[in-house]
C-alpha positions in Angstrom: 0.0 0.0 0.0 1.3 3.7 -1.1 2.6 5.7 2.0 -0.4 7.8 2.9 0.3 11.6 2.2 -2.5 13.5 2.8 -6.0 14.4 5.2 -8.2 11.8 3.3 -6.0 8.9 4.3 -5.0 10.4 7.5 -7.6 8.8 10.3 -10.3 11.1 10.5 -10.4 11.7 14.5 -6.8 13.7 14.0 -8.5 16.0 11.4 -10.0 19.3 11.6 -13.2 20.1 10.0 -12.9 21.6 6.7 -15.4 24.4 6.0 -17.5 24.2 2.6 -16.1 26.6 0.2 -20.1 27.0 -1.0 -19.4 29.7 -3.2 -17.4 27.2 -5.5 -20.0 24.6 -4.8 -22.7 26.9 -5.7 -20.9 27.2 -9.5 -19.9 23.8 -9.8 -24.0 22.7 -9.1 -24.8 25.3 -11.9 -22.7 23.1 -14.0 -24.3 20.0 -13.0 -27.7 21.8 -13.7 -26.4 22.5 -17.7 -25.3 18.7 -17.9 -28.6 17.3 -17.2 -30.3 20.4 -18.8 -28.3 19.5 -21.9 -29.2 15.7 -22.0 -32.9 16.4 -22.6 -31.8 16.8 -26.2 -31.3 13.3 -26.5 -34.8 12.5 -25.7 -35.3 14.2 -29.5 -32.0 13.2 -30.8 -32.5 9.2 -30.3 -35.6 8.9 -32.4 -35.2 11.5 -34.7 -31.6 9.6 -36.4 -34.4 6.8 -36.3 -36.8 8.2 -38.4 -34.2 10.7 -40.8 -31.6 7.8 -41.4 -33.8 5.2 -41.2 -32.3 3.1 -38.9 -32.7 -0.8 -38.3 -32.5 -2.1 -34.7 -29.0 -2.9 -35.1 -27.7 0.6 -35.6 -30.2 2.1 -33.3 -28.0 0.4 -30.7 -24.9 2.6 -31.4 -26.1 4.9 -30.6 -26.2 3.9 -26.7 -22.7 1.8 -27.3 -21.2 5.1 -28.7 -22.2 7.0 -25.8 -21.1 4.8 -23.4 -18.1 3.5 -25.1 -16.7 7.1 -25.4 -16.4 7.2 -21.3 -14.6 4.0 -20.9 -11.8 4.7 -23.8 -12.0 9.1 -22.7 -11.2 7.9 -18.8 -8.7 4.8 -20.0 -6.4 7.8 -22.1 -6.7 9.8 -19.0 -4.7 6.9 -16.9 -3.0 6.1 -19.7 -1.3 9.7 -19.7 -0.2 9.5 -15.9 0.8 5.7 -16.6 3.2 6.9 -19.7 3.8 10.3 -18.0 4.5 9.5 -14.6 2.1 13.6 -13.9 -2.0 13.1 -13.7 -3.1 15.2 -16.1 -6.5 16.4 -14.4 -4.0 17.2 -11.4 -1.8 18.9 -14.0 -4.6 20.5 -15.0 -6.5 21.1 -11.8 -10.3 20.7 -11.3 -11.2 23.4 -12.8 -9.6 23.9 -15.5 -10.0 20.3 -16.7 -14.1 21.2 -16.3 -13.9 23.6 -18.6 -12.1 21.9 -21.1 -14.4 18.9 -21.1 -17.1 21.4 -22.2 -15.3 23.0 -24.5 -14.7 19.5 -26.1 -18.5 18.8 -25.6 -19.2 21.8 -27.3 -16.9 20.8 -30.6 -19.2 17.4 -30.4 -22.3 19.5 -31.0 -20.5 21.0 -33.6 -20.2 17.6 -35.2 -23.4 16.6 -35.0 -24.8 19.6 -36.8 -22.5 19.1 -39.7 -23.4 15.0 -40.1 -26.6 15.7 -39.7 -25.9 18.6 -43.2 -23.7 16.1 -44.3 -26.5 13.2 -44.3 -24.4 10.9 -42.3 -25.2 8.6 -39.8 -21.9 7.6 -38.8 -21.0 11.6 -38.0 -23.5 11.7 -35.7 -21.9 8.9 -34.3 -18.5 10.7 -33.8 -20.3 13.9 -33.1 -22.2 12.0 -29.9 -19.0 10.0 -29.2 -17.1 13.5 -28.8 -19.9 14.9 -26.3 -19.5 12.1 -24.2 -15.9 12.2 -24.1 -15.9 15.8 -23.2 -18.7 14.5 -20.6 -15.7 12.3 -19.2 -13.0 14.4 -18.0 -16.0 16.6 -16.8 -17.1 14.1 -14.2 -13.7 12.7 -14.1 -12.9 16.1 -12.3 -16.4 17.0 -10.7 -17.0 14.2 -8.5 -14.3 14.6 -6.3 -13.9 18.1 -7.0 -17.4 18.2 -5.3 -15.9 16.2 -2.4 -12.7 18.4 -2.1 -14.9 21.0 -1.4 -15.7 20.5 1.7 -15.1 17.7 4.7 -14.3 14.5 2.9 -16.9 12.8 5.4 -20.0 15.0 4.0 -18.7 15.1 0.4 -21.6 12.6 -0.2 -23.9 15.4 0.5 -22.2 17.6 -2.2 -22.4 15.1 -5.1 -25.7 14.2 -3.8 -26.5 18.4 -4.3 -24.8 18.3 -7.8 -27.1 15.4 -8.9 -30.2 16.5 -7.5 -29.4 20.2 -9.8 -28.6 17.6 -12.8 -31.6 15.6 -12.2 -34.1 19.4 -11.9 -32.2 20.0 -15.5 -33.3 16.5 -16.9 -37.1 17.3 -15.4 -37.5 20.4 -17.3 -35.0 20.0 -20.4 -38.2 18.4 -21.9 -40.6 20.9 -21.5 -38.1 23.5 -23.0 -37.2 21.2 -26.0 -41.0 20.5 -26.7 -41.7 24.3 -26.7 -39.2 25.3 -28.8 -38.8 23.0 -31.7 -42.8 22.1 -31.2 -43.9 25.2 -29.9 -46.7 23.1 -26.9 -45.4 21.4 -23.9 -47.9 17.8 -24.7 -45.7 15.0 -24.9 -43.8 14.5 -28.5 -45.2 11.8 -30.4 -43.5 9.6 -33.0 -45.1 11.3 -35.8 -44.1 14.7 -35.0 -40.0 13.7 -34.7 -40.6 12.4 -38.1 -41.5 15.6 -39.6 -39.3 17.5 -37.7 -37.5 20.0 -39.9 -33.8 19.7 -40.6 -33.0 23.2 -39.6 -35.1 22.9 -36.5 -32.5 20.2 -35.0 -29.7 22.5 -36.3 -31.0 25.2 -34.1 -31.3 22.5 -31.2 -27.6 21.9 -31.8 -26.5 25.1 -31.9 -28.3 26.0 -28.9 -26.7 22.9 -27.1 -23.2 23.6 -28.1 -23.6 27.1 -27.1 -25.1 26.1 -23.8 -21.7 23.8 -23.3 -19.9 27.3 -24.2 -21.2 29.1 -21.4 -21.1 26.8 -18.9 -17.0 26.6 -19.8 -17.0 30.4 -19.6 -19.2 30.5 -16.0 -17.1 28.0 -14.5 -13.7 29.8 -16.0 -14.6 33.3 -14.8 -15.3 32.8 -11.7 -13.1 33.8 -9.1 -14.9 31.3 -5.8 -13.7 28.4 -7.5 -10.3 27.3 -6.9 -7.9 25.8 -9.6 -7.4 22.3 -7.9 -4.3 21.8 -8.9 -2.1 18.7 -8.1 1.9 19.0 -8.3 2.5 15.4 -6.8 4.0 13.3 -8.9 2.2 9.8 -9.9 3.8 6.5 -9.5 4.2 4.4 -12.8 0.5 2.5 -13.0 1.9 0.4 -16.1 0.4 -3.1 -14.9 -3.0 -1.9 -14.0 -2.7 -0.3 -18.0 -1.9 -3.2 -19.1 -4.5 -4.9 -17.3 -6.9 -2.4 -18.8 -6.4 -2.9 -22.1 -6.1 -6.4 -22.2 -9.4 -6.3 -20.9 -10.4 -3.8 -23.6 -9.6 -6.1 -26.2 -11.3 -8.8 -24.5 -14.5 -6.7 -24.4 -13.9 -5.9 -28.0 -13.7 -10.0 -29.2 -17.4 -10.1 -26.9 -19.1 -7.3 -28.3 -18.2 -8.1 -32.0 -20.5 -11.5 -31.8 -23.3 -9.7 -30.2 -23.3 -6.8 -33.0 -23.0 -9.0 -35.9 -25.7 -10.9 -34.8 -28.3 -8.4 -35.5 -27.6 -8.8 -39.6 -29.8 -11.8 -39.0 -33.1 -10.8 -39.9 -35.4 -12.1 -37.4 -38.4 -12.0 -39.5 -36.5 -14.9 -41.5 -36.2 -17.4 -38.2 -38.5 -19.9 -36.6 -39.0 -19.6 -33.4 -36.7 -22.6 -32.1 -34.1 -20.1 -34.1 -35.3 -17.2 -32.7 -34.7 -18.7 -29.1 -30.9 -19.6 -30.1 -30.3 -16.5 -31.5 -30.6 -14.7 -28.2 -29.2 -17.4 -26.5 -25.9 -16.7 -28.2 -26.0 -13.3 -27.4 -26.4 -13.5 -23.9 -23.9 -15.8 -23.8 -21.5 -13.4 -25.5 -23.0 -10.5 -23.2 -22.2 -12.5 -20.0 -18.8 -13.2 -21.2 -18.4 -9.1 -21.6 -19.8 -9.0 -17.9 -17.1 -12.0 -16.8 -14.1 -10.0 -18.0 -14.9 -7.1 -16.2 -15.3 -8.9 -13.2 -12.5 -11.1 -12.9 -10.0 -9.1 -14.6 -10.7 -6.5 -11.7 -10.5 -8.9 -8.9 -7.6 -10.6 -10.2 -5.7 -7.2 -10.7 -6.3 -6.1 -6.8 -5.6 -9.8 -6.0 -2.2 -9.0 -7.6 -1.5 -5.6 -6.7 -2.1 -6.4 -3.1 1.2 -8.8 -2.7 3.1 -6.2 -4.8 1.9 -2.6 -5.2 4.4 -0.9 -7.8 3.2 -0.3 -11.3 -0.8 -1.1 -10.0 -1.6 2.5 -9.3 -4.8 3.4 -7.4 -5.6 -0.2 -8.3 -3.8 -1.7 -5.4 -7.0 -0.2 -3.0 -9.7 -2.9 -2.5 -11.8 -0.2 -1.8 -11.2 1.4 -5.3 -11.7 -1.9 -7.2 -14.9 -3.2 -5.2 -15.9 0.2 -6.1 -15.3 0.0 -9.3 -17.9 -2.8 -9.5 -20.0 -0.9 -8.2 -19.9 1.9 -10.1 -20.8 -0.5 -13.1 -23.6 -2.8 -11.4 -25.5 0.5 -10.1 -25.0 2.1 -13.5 -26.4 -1.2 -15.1 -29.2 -1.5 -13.0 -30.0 2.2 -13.0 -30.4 1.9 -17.1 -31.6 -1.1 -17.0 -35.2 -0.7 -14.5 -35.6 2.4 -16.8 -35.0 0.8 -19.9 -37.1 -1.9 -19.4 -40.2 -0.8 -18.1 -41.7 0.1 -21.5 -41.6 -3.4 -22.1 -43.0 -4.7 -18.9 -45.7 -1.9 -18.9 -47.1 -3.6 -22.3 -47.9 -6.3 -20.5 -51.5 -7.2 -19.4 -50.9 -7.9 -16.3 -49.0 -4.6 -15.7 -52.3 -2.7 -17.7 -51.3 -3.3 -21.0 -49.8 0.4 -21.6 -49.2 1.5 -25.1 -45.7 3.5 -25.2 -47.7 7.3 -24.6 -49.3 5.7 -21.7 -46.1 4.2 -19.9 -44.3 7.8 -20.5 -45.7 8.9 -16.9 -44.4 5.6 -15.1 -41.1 6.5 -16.8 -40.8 10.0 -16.7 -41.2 9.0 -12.5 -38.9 6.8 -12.5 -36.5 8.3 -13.5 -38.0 11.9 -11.2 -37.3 9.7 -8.8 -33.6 10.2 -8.9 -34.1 13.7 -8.1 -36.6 13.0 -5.0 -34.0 11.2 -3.7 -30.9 13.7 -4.6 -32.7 16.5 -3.4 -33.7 14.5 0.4 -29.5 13.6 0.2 -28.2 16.9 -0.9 -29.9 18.6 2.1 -27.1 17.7 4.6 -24.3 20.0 2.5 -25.5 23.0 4.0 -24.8 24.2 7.5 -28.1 24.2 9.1 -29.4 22.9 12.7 -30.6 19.4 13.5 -33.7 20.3 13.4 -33.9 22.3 10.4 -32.0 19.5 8.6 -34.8 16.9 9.8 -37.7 19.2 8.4 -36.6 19.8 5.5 -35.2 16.1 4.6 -39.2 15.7 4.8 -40.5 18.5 2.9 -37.7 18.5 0.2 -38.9 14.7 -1.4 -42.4 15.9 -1.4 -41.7 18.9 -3.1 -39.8 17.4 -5.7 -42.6 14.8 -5.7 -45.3 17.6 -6.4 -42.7 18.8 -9.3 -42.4 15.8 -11.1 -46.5 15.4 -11.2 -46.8 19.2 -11.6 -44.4 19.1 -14.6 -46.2 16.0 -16.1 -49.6 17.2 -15.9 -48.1 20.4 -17.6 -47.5 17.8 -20.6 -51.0 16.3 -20.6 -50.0 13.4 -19.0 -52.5 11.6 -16.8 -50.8 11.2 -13.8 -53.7 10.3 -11.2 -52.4 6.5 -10.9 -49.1 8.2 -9.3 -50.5 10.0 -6.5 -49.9 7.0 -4.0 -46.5 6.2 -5.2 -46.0 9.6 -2.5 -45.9 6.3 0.1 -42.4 4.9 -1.2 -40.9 8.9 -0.8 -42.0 8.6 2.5 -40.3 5.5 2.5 -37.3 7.2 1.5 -37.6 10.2 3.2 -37.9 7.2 6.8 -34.8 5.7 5.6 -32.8 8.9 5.3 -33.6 9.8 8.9 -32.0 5.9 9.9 -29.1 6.2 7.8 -28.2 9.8 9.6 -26.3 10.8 6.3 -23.8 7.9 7.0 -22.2 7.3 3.5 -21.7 3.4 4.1 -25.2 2.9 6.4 -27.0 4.9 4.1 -25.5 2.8 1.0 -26.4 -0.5 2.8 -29.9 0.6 4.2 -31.0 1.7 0.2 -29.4 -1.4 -1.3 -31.4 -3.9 0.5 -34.7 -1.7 0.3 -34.0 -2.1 -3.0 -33.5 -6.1 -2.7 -37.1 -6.0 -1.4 -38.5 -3.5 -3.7 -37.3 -5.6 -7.3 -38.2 -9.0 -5.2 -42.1 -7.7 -4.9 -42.0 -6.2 -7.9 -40.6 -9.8 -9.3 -43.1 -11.8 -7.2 -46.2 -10.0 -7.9 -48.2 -7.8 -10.5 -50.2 -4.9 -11.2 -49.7 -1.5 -9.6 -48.1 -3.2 -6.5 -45.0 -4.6 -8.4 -45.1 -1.5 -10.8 -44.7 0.9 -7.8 -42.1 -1.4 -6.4 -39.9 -1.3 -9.7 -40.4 2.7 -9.9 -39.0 2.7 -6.1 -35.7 1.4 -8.0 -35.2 5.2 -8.9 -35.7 6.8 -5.1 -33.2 3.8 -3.7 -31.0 4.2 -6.8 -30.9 7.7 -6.2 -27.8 8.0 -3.7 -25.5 5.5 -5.1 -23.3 7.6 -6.6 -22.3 10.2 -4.0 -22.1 7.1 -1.8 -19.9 4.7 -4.0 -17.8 7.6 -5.4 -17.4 9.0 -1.4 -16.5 5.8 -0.1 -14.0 4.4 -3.2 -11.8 7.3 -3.2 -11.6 7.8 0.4 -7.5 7.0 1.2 -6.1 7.6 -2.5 -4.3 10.4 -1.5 -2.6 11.5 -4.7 -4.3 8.9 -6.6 -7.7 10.5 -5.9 -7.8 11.6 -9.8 -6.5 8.5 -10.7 -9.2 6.7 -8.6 -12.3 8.7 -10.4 -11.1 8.0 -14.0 -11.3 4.1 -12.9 -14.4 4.7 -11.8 -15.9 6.6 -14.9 -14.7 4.2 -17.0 -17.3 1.8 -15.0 -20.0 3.6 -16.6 -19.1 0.8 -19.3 -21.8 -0.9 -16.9 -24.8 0.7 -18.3 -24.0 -0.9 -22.0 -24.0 -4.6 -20.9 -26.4 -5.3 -17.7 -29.0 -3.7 -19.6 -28.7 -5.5 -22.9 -28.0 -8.9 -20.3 -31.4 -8.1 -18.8 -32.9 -7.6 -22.2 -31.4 -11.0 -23.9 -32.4 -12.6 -20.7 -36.3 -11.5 -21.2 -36.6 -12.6 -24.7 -35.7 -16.3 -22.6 -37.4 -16.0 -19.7 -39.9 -13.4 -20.1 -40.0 -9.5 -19.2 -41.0 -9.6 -16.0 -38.9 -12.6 -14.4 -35.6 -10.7 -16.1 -35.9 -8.2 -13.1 -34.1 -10.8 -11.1 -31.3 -9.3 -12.9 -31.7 -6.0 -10.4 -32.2 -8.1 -7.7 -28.6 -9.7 -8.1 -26.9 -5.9 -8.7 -28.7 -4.8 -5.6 -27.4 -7.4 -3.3 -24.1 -6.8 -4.7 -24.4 -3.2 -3.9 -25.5 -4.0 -0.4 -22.1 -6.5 0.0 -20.2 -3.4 -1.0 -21.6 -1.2 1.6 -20.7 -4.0 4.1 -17.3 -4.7 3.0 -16.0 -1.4 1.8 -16.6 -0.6 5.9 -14.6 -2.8 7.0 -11.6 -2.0 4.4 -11.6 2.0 5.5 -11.9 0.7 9.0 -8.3 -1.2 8.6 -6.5 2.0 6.8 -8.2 4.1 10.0 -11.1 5.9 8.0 -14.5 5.7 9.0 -16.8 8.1 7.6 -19.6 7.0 9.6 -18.1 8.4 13.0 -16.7 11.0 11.1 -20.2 12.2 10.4 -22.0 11.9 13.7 -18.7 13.6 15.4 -19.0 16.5 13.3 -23.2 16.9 13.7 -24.0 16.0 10.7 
């Protein structure tokens, strides 16, 4: 293990409390708000390529593997510099600095888009969306635990949790503005209106975007609160865990290329003993994508634990189990949302058609902000008391904004109104967990094991509210996994969060696993699949405890000491 060098590895009880710089926190948020602001353009972007190129179902799933794709590779040439270059170049950098650069970079992706889309070119629309998201990396490569220097490293959960709840409020209303302007009414956006969407309408949504990246950069550069977080420390060579990495890229790469192909096959032209194989195969191929990431991790910690030079930030447990984490609660996250459509068509879930499932969807994923919002309360300096009250009022406002906004779209949202019971749910688990980043992980994961298990073992609107709880438990993952992983990396800390971006990679193979698995199984019994990443999640929580413990961290105490 590296020699410990600075306040997060040094055992919290010698510490003092570090004051929240909030004036930097307060533009940082702002930049969370233009993130998830910004992604409502996708909600036009995804089915417009499908209607203007005329995509098949096998190219409609670049899209997603681009997108995803681009943070794995944009955080593995991060590592790769400091690996090569012996300096980390978001340290080099600084925080904020590397920010705005990542926007910038977003910005020129927008840029792209706009000319493919001139140009008549699928495949630039490709590169223009693989670009965004690369510029989305170093972003959140640099945010997350720029969010958690900002403050005491025991309530930087609080921060992120306030930075997501802001991105989540952007993703509520990015919608409602899109809708108005390039349809000029705030009812939901059918299928036939994409398709006749003028050319020079989603040029002006581009532009708009890109220019919206733009000033963000310019916000975030100006402004005097927020401090450069710069890093001078040199990094030790991290050449095996590279290695490591890219071995398992190209291991990835020989189980994705069966999975891809696979879709030439028209299925129209199989039986349906064929049909059956055919997704049999690609699971199979899927689950070997899922076993690399799995075992090459372990094995590399296994490893860097008897001999630490050349591993990097990988020789932490706490990183690596992290890392897991980071990719089973992005999976599931994607994968609940992405698959209720489905399941909604289902009779004995109502047999919704896809305009009528938008509201369970649209609160689903609402549901990460209830939850954001209820977390991000503890990062200001308030009383006990005031803390408590508001931990209750904050969910049900968000609640009340996520049905107000809805109804805004003409969206019947009267079957919602007792889903208010699982905030309060929520809103009862946040007073146990007491804002402890490893308590409050373990007490959402298993409310989550019992939520998809109900959901799994019954019907109607008991099992669909329990699968739209997914959201509120899903909700504080993040700040919690991201809190807990970095804790002790000293000057690996920006080492540590381009590992875990690159787990992101999560959300473009548990969801397709869950999806293969349904056409075997059926919709509704696939959601065992959350089940398994939830109790996973829950192990982590457990574990990741008792790891901190031994290098003399625990955040828990560190929280209840300082009145949090």
């Amino acid at each position: 293990m590296a020699t410990q060098q600075n306040d997060l590895i040094t055992p919290l009880e010698n510490q003092s409390v570090k004051e929240t710089n909030y004036g930097a926190l307060g533009t940082l948020v702002t930049v969370f708000f233009f993130w998830g602001f910004i992604a409502a353009g996708n909600s036009v972007f995804i089915p417009f390529c499908k209607h203007y190129f005329h995509l098949d179902q096998f190219q409609s799933q670049l899209i997603d593997f681009a997108f995803y794709t681009a943070y794995y590779l944009g955080a593995l040439v991060l590592f790769a510099y400091g690996a090569f270059g012996g300096k980390d170049l978001v340290g080099k950098w600084g925080y904020k600095k590397s920010i705005v650069y990542g926007l910038l970079f977003s910005a020129l992706g927008a840029a792209a888009m706009i000319v493919a889309v001139n140009a008549n070119t699928f495949t630039g629309m490709l590169v223009g969306l693989f670009i965004v998201a690369l510029g989305f990396s170093l972003q959140q490569t640099a945010a997350q635990p720029f969010a958690i220097s900002l403050g005491d490293p025991a309530t930087g959960t609080s921060r992120v949790n306030l930075g997501g709840g802001i991105n989540s409020f952007g993703t509520t209303i990015g919608p409602i503005v899109v809708a108005i302007a390039l349809f000029g009414s705030t009812a939901a956006i059918t299928d036939e209106q994409i398709a006749a969407l003028s050319l020079s309408k989603v040029i002006i949504l581009y532009t708009c975007v890109g220019g919206l990246f733009i000033a963000a950069a310019a916000l975030f550069y100006f402004s005097k609160k927020v401090p450069a977080g710069i890093s001078s420390e040199k990094v030790e060579s991290g050449t095996k865990a590279l290695y490591t990495l890219l071995i398992m890229t190209g291991l990835l790469i020989i189980m994705f290329v069966p999975v891809f192909s696979s879709y030439k096959t028209d299925p129209a032209t199989l039986t349906d003993t064929e049909k059956h194989g055919l997704e049999a195969y690609r699971l199979k191929w899927l689950l070997g994508a899922l076993a690399v990431v799995v075992i090459g991790l372990l094995a590399a910690n296994m490893t860097a634990r008897k001999k630490a030079i050349g591993w990097g930030a990988m020789q932490y447990p706490q990183l690596v189990l992290g890392m897991l984490a980071i990719f089973v609660y992005v999976g599931v996250e994607v994968a609940i949302g992405s698959n209720l459509s489905e399941l909604l068509k289902q009779q004995e879930f109502g047999g919704f058609q896809s305009s009528e499932a938008a509201p369970y969807i649209s609160m689903y994923w609402g549901s990460l902000m209830i939850g954001r919002w209820a977390g991000a309360v503890s990062a200001f300096k308030l009383s006990d008391n005031a803390k408590l009250l508001l931990q209750i009022i904050v969910p049900l406002i968000a609640f009340g904004i996520i049905i107000g906004v809805n109804t805004v779209a003409q969206y019947d949202m009267k079957p919602l109104y007792y889903y208010v019971v699982c905030v309060l749910i929520q809103i009862a688990a946040f007073y146990i967990s007491k804002n402890k980043p490893a308590r409050t992980m373990l007490i959402f994961s298993l409310l989550a094991v019992v939520a998809m298990v109900i959901g799994t073992m019954t019907t109607g609107t008991i099992a669909i509210y329990a699968f739209l709880s997914g959201g509120l438990f899903c909700s504080i993952m993040w700040p919690c996994i991201f809190t807990l992983s970095i804790a002790g990396l000293g000057k690996y800390t920006t080492e540590g969060s381009a590992f875990l971006i690159m787990m992101i990679l999560g959300g473009g193979i548990i969801p397709p696993i869950q999806g293969k698995l349904a056409d075997v199984i059926g919709i509704h019994q696939s959601y065992w699949v959350p089940v398994i990443c939830f109790a996973y999640l829950a192990f982590f929580a457990i574990a990741v405890k008792g790891i901190l413990k031994k290098q003399g961290i625990d955040y828990d105490a560190a929280v209840e000491s300082s009145g949090h």
